[in-house]
N, CA and C atoms as an extended XYZ file, in Angstrom:
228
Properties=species:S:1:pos:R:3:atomname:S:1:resname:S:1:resid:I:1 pbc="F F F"
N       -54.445      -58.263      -34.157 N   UNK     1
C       -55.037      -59.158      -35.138 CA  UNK     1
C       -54.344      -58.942      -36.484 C   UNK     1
N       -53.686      -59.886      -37.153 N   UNK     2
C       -53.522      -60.112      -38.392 CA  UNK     2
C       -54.109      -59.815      -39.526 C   UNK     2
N       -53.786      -58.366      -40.402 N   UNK     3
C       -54.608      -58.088      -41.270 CA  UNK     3
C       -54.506      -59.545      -42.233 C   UNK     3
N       -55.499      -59.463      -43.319 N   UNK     4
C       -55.533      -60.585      -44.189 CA  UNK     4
C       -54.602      -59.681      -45.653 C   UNK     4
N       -54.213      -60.140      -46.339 N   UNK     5
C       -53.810      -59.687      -47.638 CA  UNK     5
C       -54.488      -60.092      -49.013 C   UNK     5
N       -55.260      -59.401      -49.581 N   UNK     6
C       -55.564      -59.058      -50.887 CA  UNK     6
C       -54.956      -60.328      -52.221 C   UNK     6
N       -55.353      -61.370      -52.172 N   UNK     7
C       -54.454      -61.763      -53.545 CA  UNK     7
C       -54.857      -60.916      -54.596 C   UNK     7
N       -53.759      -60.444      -55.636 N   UNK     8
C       -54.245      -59.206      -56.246 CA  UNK     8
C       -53.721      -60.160      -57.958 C   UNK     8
N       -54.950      -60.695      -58.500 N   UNK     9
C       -55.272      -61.002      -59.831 CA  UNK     9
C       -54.863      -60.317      -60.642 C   UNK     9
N       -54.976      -60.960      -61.946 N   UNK    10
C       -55.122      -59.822      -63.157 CA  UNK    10
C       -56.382      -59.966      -63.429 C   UNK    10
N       -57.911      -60.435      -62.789 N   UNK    11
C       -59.033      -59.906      -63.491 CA  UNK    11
C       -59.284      -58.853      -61.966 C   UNK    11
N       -58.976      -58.834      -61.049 N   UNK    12
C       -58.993      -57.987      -59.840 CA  UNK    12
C       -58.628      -56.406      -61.069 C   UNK    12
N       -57.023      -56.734      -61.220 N   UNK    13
C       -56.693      -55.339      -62.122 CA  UNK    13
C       -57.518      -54.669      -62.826 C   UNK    13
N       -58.168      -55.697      -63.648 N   UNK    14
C       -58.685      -55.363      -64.858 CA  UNK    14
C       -60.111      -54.234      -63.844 C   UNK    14
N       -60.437      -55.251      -63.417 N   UNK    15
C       -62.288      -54.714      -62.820 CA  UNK    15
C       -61.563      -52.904      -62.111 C   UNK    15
N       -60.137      -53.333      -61.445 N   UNK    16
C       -59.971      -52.006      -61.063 CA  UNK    16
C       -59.960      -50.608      -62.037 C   UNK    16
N       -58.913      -51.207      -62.768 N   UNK    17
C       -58.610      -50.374      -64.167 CA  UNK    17
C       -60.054      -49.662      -64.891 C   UNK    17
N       -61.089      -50.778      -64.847 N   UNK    18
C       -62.419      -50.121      -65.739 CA  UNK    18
C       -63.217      -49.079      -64.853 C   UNK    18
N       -62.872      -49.606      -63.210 N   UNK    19
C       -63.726      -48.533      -62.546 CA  UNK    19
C       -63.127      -47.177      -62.327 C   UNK    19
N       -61.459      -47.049      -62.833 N   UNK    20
C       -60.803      -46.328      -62.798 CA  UNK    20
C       -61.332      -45.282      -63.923 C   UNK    20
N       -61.558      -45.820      -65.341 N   UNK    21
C       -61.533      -45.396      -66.622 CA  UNK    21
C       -63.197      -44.936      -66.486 C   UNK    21
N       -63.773      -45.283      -65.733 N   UNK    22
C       -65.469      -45.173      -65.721 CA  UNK    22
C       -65.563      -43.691      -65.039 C   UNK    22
N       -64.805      -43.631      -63.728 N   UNK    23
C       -65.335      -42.734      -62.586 CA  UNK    23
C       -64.073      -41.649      -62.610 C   UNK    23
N       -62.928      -41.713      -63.563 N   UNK    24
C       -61.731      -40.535      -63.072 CA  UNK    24
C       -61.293      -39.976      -63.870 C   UNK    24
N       -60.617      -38.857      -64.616 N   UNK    25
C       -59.699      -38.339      -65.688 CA  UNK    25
C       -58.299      -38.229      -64.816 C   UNK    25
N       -57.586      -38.457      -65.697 N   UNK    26
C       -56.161      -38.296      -65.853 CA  UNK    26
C       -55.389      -37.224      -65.880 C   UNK    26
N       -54.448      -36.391      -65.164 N   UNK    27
C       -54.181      -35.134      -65.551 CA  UNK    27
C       -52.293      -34.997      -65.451 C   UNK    27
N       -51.731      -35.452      -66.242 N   UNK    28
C       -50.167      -35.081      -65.803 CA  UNK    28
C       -49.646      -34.176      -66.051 C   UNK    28
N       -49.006      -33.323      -64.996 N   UNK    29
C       -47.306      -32.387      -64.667 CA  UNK    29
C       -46.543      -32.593      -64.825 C   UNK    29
N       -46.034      -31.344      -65.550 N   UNK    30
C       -44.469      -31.606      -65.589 CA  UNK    30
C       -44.130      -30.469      -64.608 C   UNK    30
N       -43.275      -30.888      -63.577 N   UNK    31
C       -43.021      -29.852      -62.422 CA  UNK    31
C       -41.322      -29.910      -62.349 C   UNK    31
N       -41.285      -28.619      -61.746 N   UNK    32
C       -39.164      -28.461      -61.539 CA  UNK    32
C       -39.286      -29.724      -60.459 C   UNK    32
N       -37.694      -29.798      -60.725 N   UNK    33
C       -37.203      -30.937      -59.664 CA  UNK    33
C       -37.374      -30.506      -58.565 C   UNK    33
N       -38.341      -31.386      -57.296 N   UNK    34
C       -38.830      -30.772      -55.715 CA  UNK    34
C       -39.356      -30.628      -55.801 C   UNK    34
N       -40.524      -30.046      -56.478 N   UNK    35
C       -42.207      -29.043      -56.136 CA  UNK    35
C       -42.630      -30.279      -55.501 C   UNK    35
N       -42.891      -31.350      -56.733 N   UNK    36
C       -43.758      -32.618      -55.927 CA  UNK    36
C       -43.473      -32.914      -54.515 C   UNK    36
N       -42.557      -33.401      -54.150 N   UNK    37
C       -42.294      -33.479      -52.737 CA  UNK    37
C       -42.491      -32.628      -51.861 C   UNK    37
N       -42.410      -30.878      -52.174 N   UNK    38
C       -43.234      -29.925      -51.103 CA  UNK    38
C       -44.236      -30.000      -51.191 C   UNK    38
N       -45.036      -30.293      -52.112 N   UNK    39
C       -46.199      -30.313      -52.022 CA  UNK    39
C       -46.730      -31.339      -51.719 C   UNK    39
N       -46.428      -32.531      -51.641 N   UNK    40
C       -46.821      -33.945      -51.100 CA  UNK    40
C       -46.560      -33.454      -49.643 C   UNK    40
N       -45.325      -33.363      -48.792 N   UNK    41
C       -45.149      -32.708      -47.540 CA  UNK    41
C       -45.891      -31.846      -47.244 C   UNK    41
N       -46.548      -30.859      -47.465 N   UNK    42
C       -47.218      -30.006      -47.383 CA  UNK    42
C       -49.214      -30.965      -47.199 C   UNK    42
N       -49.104      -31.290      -48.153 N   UNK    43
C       -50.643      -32.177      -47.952 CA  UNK    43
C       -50.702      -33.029      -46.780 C   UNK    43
N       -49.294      -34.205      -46.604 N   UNK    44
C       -49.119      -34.902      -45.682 CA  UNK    44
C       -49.750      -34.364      -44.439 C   UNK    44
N       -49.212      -33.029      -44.075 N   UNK    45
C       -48.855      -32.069      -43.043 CA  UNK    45
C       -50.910      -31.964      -42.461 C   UNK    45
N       -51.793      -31.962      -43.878 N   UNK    46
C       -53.332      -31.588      -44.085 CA  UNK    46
C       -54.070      -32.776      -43.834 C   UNK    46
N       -52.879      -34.231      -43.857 N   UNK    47
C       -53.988      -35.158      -43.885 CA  UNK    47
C       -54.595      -35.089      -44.797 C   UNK    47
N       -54.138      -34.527      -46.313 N   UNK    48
C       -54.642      -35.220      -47.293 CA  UNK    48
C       -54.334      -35.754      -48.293 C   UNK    48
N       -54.345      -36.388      -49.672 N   UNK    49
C       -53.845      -37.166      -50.695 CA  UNK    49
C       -53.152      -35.559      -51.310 C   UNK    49
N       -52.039      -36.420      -52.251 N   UNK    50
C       -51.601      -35.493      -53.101 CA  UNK    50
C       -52.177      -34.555      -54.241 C   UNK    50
N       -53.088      -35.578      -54.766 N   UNK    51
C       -54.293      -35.612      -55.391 CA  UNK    51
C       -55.592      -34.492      -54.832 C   UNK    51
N       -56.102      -34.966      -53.557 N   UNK    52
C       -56.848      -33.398      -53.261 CA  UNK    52
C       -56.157      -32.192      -52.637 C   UNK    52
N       -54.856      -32.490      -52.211 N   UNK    53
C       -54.527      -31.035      -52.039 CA  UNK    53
C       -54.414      -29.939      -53.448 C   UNK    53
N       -54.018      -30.528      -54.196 N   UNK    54
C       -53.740      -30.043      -55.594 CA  UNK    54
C       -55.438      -29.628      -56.215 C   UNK    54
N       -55.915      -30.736      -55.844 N   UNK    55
C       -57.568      -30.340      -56.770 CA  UNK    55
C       -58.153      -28.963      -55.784 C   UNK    55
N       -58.250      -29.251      -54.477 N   UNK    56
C       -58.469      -28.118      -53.902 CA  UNK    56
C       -57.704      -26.690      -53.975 C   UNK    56
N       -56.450      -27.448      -54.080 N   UNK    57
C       -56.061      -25.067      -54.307 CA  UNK    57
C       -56.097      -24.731      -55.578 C   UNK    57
N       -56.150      -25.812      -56.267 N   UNK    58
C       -56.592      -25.147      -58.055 CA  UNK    58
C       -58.297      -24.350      -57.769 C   UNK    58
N       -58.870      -25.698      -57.231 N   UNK    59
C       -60.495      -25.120      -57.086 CA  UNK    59
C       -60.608      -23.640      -56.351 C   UNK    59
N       -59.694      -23.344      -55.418 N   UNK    60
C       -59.909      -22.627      -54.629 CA  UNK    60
C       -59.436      -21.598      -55.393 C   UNK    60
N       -58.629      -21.766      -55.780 N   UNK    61
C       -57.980      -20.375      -56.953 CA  UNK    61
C       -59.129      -19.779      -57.945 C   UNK    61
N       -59.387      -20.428      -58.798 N   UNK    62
C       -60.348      -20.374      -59.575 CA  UNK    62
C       -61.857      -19.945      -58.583 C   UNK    62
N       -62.371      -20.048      -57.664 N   UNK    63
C       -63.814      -19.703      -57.187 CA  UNK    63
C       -63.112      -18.700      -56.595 C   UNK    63
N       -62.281      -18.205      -56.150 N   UNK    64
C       -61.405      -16.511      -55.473 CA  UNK    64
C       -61.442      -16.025      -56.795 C   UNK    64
N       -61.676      -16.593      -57.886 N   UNK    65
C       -61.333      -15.414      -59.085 CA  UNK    65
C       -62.623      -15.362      -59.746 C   UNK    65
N       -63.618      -15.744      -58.872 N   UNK    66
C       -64.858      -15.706      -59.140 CA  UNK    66
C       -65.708      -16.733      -60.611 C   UNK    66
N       -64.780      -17.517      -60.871 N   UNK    67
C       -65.087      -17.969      -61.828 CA  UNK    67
C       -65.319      -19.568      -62.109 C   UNK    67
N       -65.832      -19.975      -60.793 N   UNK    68
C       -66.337      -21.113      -60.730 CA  UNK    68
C       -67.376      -21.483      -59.157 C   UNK    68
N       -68.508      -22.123      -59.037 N   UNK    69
C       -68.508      -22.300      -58.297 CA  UNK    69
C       -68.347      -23.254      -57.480 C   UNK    69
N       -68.164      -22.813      -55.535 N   UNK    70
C       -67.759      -24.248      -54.667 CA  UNK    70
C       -68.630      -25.618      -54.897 C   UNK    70
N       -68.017      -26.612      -55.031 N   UNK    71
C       -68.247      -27.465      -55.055 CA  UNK    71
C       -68.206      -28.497      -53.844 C   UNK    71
N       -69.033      -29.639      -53.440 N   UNK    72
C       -67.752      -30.896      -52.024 CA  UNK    72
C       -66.952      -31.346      -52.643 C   UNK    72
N       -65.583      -31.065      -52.416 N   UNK    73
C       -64.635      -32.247      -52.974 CA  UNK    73
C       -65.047      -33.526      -52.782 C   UNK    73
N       -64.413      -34.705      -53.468 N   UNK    74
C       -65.214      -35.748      -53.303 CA  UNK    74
C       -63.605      -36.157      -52.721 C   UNK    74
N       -63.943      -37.545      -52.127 N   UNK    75
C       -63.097      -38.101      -50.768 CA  UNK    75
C       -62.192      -38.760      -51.086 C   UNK    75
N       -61.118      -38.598      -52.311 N   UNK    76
C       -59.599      -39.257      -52.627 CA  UNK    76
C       -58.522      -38.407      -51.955 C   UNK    76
């Protein structure tokens, strides 16, 4: 079956953009040339986004050093 495709607006953007700015923070790296890609490969490998592999071994670092507690990651 034929997926359907998305016409993708600019008030589509917009509504995305605000639920973006409502529900997420922003966090950029500056990383050596390669890390990103092992570590994207590496998540790939977990079945998960680039995004929670990274939030999880920070989290996980930090509650091993006793100084936060576990939380559920939430599902990005």
């Amino acid at each position: 079956m034929a997926e359907r495709k998305r016409k993708i607006t600019p008030e589509y953007m917009q509504k995305v953009r605000e639920y973006n700015d409502k529900n997420y923070e922003k966090l950029t790296l500056m990383l050596s040339k390669g890390i990103k890609a092992e570590w994207k490969a590496e998540a790939k490998k977990r079945g998960m986004s680039l995004t929670r592999f990274v939030t999880e071994a920070v989290t996980q670092y930090i509650v091993s050093e006793g100084q936060m507690i576990p939380q559920e990651p939430d599902e990005n």
